[in-house]
C-alpha positions as CSV (number, residue, x, y, z in Angstrom):
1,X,0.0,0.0,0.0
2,X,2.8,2.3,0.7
3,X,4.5,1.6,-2.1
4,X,1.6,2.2,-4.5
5,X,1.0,5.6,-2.5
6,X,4.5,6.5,-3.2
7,X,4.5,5.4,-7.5
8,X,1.2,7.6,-7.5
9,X,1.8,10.5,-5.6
10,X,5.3,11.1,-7.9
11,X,3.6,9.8,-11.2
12,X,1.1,12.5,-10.5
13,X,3.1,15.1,-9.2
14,X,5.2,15.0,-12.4
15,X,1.7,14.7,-13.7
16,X,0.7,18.8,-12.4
17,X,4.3,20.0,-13.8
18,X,3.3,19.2,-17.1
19,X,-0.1,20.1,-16.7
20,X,0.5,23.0,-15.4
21,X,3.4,24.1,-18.3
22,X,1.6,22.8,-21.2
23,X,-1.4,25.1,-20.6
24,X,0.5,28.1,-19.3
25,X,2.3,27.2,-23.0
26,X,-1.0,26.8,-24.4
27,X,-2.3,30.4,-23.4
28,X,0.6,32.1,-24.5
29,X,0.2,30.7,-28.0
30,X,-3.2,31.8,-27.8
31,X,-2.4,35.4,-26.7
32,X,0.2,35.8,-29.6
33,X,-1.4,33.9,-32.5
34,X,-5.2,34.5,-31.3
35,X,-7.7,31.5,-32.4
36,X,-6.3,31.2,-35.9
37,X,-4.5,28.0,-35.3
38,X,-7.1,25.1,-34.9
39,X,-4.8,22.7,-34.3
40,X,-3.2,24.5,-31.5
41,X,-5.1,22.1,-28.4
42,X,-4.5,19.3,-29.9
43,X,-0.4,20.0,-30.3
44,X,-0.8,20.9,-26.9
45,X,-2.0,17.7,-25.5
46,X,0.4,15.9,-28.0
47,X,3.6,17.6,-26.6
48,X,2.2,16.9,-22.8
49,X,1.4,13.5,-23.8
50,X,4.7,13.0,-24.8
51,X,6.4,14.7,-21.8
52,X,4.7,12.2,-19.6
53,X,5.2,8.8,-21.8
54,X,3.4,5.6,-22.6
55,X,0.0,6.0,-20.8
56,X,-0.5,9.3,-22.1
57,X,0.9,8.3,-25.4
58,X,-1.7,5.7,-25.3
59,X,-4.2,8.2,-24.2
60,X,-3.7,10.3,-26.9
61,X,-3.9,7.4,-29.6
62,X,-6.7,6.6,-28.4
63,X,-8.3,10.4,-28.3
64,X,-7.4,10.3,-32.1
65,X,-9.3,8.1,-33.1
66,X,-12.1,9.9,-31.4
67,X,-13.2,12.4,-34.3
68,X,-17.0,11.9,-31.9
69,X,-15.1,13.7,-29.0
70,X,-12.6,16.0,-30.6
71,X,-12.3,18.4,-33.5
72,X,-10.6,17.0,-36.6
73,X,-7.7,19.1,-36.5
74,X,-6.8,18.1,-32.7
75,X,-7.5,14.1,-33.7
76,X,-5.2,14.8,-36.4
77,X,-2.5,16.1,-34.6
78,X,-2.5,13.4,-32.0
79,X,-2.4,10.9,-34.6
80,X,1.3,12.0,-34.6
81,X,2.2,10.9,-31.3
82,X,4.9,8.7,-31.3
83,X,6.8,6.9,-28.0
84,X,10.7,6.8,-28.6
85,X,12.1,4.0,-26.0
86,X,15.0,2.0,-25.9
87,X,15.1,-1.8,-25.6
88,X,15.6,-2.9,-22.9
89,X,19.0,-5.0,-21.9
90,X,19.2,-8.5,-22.3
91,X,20.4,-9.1,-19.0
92,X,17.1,-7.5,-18.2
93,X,15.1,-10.0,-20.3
94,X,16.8,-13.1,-19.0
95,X,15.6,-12.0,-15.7
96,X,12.3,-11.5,-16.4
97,X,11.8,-14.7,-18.9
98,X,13.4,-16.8,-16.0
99,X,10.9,-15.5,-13.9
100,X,8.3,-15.5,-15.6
101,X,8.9,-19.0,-16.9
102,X,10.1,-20.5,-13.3
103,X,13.8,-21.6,-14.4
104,X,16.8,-21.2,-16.4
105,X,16.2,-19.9,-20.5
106,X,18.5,-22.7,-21.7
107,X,15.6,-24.8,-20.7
108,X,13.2,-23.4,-22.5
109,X,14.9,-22.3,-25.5
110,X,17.9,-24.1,-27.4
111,X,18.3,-20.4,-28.3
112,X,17.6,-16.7,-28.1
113,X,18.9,-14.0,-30.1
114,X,20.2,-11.1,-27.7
115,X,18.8,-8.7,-30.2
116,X,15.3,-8.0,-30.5
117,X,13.7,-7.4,-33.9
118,X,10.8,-5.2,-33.1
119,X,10.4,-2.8,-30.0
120,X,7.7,-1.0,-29.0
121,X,6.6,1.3,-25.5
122,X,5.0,-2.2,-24.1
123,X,7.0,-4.7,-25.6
124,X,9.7,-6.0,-27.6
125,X,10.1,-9.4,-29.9
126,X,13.0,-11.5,-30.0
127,X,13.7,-14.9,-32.1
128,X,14.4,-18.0,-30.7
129,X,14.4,-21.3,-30.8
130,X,12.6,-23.7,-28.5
131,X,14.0,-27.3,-27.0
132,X,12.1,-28.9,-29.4
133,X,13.4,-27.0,-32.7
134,X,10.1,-24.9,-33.3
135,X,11.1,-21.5,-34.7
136,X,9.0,-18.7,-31.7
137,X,8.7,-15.3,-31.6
138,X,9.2,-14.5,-28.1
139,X,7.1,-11.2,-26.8
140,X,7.9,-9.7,-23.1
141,X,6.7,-7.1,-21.7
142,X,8.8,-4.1,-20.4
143,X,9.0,-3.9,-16.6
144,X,7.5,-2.1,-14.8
145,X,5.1,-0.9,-17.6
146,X,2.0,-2.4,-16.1
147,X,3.0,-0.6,-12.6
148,X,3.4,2.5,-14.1
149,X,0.1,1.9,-16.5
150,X,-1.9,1.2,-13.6
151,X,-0.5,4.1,-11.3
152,X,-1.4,6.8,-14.2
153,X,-5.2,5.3,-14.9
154,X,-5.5,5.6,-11.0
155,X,-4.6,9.0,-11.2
156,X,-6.3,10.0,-14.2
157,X,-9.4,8.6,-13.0
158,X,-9.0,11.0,-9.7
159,X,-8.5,13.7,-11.8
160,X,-11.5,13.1,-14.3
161,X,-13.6,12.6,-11.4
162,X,-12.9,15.7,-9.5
163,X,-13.1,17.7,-13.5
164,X,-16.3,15.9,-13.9
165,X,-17.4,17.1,-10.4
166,X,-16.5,20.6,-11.3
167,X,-18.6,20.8,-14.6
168,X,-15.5,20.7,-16.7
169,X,-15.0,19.2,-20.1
170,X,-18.7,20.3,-21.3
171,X,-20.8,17.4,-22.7
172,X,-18.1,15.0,-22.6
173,X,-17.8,12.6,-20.0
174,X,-14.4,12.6,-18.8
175,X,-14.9,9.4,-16.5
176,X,-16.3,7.4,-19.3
177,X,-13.3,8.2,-21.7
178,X,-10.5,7.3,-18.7
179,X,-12.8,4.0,-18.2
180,X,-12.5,3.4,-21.9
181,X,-8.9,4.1,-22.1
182,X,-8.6,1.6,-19.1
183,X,-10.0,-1.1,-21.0
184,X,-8.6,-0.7,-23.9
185,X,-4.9,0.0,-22.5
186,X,-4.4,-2.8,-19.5
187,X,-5.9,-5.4,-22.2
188,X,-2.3,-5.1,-24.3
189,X,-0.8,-5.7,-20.9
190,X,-2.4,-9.5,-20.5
191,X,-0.7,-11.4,-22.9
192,X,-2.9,-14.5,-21.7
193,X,-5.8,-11.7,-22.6
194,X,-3.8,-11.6,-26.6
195,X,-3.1,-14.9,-26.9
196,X,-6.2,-16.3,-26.0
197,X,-7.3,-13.9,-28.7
198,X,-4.9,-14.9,-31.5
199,X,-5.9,-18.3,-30.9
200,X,-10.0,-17.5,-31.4
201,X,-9.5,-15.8,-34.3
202,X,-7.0,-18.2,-35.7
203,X,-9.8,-21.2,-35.7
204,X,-12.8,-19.0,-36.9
205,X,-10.3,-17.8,-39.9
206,X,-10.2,-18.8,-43.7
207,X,-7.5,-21.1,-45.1
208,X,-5.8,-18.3,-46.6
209,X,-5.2,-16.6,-43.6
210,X,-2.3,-17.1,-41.1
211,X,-2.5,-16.8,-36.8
212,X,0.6,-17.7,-35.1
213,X,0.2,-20.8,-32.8
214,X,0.9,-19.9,-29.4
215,X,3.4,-22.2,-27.5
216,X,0.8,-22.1,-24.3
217,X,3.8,-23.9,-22.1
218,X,6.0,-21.0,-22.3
219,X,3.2,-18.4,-21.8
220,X,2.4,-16.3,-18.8
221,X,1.0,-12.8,-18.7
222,X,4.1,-10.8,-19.4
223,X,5.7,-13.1,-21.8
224,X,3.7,-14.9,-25.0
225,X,5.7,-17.7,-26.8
226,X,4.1,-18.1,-30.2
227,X,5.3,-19.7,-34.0
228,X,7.4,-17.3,-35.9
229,X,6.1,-16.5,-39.3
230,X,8.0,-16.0,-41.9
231,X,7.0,-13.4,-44.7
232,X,6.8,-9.8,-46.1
233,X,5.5,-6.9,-44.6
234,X,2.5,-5.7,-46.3
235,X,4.3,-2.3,-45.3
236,X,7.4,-2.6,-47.3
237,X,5.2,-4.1,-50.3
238,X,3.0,-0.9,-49.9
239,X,6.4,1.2,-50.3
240,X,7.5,-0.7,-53.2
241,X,3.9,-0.1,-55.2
242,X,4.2,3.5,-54.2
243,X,7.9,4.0,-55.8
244,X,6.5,2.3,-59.2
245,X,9.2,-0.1,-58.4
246,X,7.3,-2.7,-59.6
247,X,10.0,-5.3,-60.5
248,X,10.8,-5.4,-56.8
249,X,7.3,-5.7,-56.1
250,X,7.3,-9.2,-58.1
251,X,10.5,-10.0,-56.4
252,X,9.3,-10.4,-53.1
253,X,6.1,-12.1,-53.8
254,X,6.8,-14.0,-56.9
255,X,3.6,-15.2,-58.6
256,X,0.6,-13.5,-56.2
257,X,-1.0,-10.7,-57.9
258,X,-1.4,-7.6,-55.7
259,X,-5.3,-7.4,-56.3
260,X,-5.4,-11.6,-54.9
261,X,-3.7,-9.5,-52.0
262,X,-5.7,-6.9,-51.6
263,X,-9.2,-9.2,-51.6
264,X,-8.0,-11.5,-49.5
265,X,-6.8,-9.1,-46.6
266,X,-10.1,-7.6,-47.4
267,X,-12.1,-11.1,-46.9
268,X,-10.2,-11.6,-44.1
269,X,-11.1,-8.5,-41.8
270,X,-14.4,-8.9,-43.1
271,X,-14.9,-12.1,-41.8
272,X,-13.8,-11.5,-38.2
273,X,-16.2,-8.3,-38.4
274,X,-19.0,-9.0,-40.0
275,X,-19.3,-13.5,-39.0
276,X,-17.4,-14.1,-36.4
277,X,-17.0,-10.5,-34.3
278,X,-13.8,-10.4,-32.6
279,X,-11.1,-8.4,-34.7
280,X,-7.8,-8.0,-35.3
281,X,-8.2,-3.8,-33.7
282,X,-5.1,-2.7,-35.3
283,X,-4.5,-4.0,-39.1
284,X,-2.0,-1.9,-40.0
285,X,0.1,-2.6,-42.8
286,X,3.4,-3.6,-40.6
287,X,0.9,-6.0,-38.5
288,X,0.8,-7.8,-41.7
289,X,3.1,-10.5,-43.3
290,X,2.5,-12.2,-46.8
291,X,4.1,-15.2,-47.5
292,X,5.4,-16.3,-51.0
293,X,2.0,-18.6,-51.2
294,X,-0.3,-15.2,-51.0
295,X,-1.1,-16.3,-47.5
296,X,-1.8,-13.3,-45.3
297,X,-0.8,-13.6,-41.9
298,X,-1.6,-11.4,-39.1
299,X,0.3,-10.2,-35.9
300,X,0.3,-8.5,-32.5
301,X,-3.0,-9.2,-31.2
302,X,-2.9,-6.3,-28.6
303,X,-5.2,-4.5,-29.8
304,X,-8.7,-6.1,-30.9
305,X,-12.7,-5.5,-31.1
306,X,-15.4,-7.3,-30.3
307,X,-18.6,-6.8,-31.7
308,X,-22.0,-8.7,-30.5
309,X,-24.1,-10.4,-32.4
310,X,-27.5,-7.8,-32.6
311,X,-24.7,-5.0,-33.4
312,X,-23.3,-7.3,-36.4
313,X,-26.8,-7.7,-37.7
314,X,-27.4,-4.0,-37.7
315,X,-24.3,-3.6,-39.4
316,X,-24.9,-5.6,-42.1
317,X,-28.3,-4.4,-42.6
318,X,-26.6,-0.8,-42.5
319,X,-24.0,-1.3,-45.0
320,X,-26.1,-3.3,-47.4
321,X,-28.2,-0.5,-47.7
322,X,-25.4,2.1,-48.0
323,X,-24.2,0.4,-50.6
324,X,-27.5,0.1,-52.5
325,X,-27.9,4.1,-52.3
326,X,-31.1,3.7,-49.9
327,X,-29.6,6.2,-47.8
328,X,-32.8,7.3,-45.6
329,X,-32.9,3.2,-44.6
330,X,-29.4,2.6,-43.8
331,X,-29.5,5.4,-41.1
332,X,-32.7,3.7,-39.6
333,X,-30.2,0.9,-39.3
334,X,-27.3,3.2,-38.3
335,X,-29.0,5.5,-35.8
336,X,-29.8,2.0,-33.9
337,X,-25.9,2.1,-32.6
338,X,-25.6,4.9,-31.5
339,X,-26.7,6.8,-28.0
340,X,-28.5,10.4,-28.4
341,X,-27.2,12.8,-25.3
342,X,-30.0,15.1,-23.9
343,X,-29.3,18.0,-25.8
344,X,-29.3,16.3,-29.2
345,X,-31.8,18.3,-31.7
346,X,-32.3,14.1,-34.0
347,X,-34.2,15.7,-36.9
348,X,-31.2,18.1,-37.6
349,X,-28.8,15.3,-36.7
350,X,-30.5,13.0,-38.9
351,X,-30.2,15.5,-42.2
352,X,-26.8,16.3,-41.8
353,X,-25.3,12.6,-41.3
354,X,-27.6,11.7,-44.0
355,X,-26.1,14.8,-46.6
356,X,-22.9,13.2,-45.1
357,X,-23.7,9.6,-46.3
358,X,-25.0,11.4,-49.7
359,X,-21.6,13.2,-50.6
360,X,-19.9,10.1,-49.8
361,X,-21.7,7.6,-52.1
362,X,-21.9,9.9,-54.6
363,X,-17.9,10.4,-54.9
364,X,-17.2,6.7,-54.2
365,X,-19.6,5.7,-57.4
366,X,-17.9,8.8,-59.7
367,X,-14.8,7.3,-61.7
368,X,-13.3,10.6,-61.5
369,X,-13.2,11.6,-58.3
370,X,-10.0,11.4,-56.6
371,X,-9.1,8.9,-54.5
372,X,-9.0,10.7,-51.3
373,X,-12.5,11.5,-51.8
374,X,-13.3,7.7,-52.3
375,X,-11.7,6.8,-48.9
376,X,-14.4,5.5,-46.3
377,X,-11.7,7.5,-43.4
378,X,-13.3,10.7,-44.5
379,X,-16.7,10.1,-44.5
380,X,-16.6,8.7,-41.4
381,X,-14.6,11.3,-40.0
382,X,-17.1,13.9,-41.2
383,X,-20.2,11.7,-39.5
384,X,-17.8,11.3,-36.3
385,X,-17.9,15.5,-36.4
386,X,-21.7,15.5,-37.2
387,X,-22.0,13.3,-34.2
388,X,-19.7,15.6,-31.9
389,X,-21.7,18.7,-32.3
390,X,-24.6,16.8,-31.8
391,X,-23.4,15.0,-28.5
392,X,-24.0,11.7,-30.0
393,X,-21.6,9.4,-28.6
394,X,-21.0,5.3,-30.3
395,X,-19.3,2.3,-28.5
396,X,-15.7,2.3,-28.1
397,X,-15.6,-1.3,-30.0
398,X,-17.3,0.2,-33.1
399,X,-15.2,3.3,-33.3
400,X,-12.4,0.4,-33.4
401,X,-14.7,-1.7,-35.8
402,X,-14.6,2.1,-38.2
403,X,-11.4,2.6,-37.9
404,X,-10.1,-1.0,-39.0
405,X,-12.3,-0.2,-42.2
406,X,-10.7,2.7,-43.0
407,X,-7.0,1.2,-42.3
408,X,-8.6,-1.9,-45.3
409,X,-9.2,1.0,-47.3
410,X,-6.3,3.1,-47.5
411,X,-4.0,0.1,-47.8
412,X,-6.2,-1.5,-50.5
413,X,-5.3,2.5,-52.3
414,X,-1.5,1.9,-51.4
415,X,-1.1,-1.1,-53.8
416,X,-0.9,-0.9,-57.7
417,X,-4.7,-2.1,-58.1
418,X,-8.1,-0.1,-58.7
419,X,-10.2,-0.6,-55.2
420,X,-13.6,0.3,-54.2
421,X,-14.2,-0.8,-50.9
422,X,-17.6,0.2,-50.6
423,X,-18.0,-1.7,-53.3
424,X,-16.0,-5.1,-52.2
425,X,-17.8,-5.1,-49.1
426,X,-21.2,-5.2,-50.5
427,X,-20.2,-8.0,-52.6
428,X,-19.0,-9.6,-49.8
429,X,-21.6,-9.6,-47.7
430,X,-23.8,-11.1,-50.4
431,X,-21.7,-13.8,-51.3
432,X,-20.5,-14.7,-48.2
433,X,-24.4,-15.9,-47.1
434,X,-23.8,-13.1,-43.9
435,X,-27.8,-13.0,-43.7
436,X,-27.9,-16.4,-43.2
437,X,-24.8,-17.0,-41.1
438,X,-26.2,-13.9,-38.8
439,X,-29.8,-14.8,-39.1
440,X,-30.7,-11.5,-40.7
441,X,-34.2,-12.8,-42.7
442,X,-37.0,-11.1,-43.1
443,X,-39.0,-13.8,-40.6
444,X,-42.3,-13.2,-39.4
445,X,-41.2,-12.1,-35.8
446,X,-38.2,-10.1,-37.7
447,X,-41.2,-8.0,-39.7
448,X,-43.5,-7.4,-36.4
449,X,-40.6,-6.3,-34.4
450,X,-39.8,-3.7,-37.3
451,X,-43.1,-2.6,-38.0
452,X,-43.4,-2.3,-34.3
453,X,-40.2,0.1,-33.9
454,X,-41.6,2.1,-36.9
455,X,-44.7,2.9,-35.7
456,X,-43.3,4.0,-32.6
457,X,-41.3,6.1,-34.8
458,X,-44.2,7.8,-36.3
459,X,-45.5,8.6,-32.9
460,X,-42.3,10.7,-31.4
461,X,-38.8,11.3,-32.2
462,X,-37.6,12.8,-29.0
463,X,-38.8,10.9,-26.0
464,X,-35.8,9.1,-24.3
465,X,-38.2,6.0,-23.2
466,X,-39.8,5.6,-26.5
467,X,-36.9,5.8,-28.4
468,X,-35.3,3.0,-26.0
469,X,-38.1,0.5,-27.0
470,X,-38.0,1.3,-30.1
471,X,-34.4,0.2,-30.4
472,X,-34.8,-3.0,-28.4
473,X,-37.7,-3.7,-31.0
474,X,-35.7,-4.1,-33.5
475,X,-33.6,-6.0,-32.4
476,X,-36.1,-8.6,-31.1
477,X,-35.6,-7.7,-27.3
478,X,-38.7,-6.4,-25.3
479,X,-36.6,-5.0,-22.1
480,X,-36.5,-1.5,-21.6
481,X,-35.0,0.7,-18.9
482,X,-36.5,3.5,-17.4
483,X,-34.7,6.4,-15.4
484,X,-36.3,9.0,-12.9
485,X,-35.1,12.6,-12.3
486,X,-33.4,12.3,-9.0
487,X,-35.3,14.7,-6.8
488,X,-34.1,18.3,-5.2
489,X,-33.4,16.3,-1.9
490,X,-31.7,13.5,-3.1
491,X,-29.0,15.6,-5.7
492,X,-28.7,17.7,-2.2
493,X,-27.8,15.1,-0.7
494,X,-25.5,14.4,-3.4
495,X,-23.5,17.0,-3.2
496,X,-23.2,17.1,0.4
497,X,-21.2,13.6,-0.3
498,X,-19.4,15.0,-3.4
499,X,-17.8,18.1,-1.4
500,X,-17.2,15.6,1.4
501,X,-15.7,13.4,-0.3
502,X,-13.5,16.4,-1.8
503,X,-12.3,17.7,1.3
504,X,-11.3,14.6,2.5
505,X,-9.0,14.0,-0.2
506,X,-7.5,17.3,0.5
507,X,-7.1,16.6,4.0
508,X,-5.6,13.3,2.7
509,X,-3.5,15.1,0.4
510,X,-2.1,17.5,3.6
511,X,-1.1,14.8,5.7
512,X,0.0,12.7,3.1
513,X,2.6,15.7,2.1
514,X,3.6,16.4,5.1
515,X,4.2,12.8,6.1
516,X,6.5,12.4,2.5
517,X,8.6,15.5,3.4
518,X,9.3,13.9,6.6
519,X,9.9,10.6,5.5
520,X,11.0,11.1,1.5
521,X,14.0,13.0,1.8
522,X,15.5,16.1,0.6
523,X,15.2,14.9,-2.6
524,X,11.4,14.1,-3.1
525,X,10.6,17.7,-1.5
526,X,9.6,19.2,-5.1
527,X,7.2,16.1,-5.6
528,X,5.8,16.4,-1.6
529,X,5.0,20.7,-2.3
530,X,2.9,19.8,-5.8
531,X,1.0,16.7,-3.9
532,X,0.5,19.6,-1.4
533,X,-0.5,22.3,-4.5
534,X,-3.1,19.7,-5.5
535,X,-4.5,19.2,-2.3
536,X,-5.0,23.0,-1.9
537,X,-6.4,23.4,-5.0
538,X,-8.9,20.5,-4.5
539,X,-10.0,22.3,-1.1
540,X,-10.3,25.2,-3.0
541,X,-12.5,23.7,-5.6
542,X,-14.7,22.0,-3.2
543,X,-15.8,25.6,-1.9
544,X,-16.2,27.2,-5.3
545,X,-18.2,23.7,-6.5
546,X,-20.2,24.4,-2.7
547,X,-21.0,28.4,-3.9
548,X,-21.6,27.3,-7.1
549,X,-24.3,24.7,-5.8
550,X,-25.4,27.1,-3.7
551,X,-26.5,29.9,-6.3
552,X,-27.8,27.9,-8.7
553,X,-32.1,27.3,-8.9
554,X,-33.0,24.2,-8.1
């Protein structure tokens, strides 16, 4: 308990430094160049992010894929962040694979190249070779990674919490983001959690896709054993198309024709999508090896989606009818995944995401449009906006399931081949038999529970409960949930325990600064005064939260 005290009381002291100078920096930038730079926040969170390393990093990665919670320019600019670490010694991973493992590396591995060949903020790869000749890629986690992950998500919880309790961040929930972030971050941390993964999606693939085996006998949570695949990254093959060095191309993978590529990566991603629902989350072209067979193989399992079986149907019905041009129906299908906030005006919502859908189509069915105007990425960055001003807000898995779409896309666009993906996936889902894999026919329940949610329709198209059975209508469930405005004594009541609760971890924060200057040493004194600053300006906010209360009607 101390210990964990002492990890988060310095993680989020250095936390406040940084805070606290990259939005001093951030208001002198908007003193000299005014509120012409639009990108200017979301720099600013990059450079903090990158001050204060992997967490935030992984913060910020996640934020940019959030185009539903920030402007484009800020997601844009965060999709920049990179984390520059060194590997980490070998001496270092003999130590932890012999713990990990329970005894020596010799008896596990005939051998183990000192060198890693990939290396990442989590974790870095190395070759070997185990006792029984299999070729593994060995991936182990850096240490202390998980300590430190954990001790930042504590802390930015606190701090979300306390900004949520002071009305700060406008209609986005802070909490909910840091709970997201949470989920999505400590999951590349369980390497049981990824290989348990790789291994479900390797027996629900095709045969012309490849899952490493994992090697489940030298497998713990920080290290993952699995078979080493041999092949070319889809990344340098991408490079080679763009150069026109097409020779080169041909050279690598003798014989496979870039477009056999392309559909089968397509087919692939697809399949775990649309069929199966768990994902490979991050299909990058460097996560992606081709043999000389046109095998496509794919790697680091980190990060993945899940998507549920009522959410897959709606999908499918969505797309299907995107792809036919019967716009007004495919948002009947769309509007069923997402979650309307309380200020959210849905017959101006409705127009814009359907002019949205509109402009898209139209460009991705005209020969001569350019190709950025084809890619799926900006249309569903401009519905992601649409959605932000609106305060619409869509599950974490399918902002995953969007963006692994529009990764398909634009490496489809990379190679030397003509690809419309809006296109390939309606074709797809036809020939595939997803209706009848997913259960999507028109049955005699399926039409009453439809002609049920329309009707209901008709009747309103702003009442919170309505529009909640309308939903579970269509998708055959008859549940519904109903929530009551908490009365004027019970949200007083409330924030009696809210500034409560903040004063006590102010008064927490006093002695618990006081006590480290004692005990911490010279040293730590810096860290034990901005524990302090925090505490005061906790106490401080609990009074202006209590005024605040105070004046406002009830």
């Amino acid at each position: 308990m101390k210990y964990i005290f002492t990890s988060d009381a310095h993680r989020i002291a250095l936390l406040i430094w940084n805070l606290t100078r990259s939005v001093f920096q951030h208001f002198l930038q908007r003193i000299v160049n005014g509120d012409q730079d639009k990108a200017a926040f979301g720099r600013t969170l990059r450079l903090f992010a990158e001050r204060m390393g992997v967490t935030y990093v992984k913060l910020g990665q996640y934020l940019a894929l959030r185009y539903d919670l920030l402007s484009a320019e800020s997601c844009d600019e965060l999709s920049k962040l990179m984390c520059d670490v060194p590997s980490v010694s070998f001496e270092v991973v003999r130590e932890l694979v012999e713990t990990e493992l329970g005894g020596p590396i010799e008896s596990f591995y005939q051998q183990f190249e000192r060198t890693p060949i990939a290396a990442a903020s989590i974790a870095q790869v190395h070759k070997a070779v185990a006792r029984d000749g299999m070729v593994l890629a060995v991936k182990l986690q850096r240490p202390g990674i998980e300590r430190d992950l954990r001790s930042d998500l504590r802390n930015l919880h606190r701090v979300a919490s306390i900004a949520a309790w002071l009305g700060i961040g406008g209609g986005m929930s802070l909490v909910q983001v840091i709970q997201e972030l949470s989920t999505f971050t400590l999951r590349e941390v369980d390497f049981l959690l990824e290989a348990r993964t790789a291994d479900t999606v390797r027996r629900e693939s095709p045969p012309f896709v490849k899952i490493p085996r994992i090697r489940w006998d030298m497998t713990t949570s920080r290290v993952m054993s699995m078979e080493f695949i041999v092949g070319v990254s889809l990344l340098e093959l991408c490079q080679l198309s763009e150069s026109s060095n097409a020779p080169a191309f041909e050279a690598f993978v003798p014989g496979v024709e870039p477009k056999v590529i392309a559909t089968r990566l397509v087919q692939a991603c697809l399949t775990q999508q649309y069929i199966t629902g768990n994902f490979h989350g991050d299909p990058h072209p460097a996560n992606i090896l081709i043999s000389a067979d046109g095998t496509i193989s794919f790697i680091d399992f980190g990060i993945f989606g899940e998507i549920t079986l009522p959410e897959r149907r709606l999908l499918v019905q969505y797309v299907s009818n995107l792809a036919m041009g019967r716009l007004a129906k495919a948002f009947h299908y769309y509007e069923e995944l997402l979650s309307y906030g309380k200020d959210t005006d849905i017959t101006v919502f409705r127009s814009e995401t359907i002019a949205a859908q509109k402009r898209w189509f139209t460009a991705s069915s005209n020969p001569k449009c350019r190709i950025e105007e084809k890619l799926g990425a900006k249309s569903q960055i401009e519905l992601m906006s649409i959605m932000r001003r609106h305060h619409v807000r869509i599950n974490p898995n399918q902002v995953l399931f969007w963006r692994t779409q529009a990764v398909l896309d634009a490496t489809a666009h990379r190679l030397p081949i003509d690809f419309d993906m809006l296109k390939v996936v309606a074709e797809f889902l036809q020939s595939a038999g997803v209706e009848k894999a997913l259960g999507t026919g028109t049955s005699d329940n399926k039409r009453l529970a439809i002609g049920l949610s329309e009707t209901l329709r008709m009747l309103t198209n702003s009442t919170p409960i309505i529009n909640e059975l309308s939903r579970n209508l269509a998708l055959g469930s008859f549940s519904m949930r109903v929530e009551g405005r908490p009365s004027r004594v019970s949200r007083l009541r409330r924030n009696l325990v809210n500034t409560a609760l903040a004063r006590t971890i102010a008064g927490v924060g006093f002695i618990a600064s006081a006590g480290a200057l004692l005990t911490l040493g010279l040293e730590n004194v810096l860290i034990s005064l901005l524990v302090l600053i925090m505490a005061c300006l906790v106490w401080v906010g609990s009074w202006w939260r209590t005024i605040q209360s105070g004046s406002r009607p009830s």
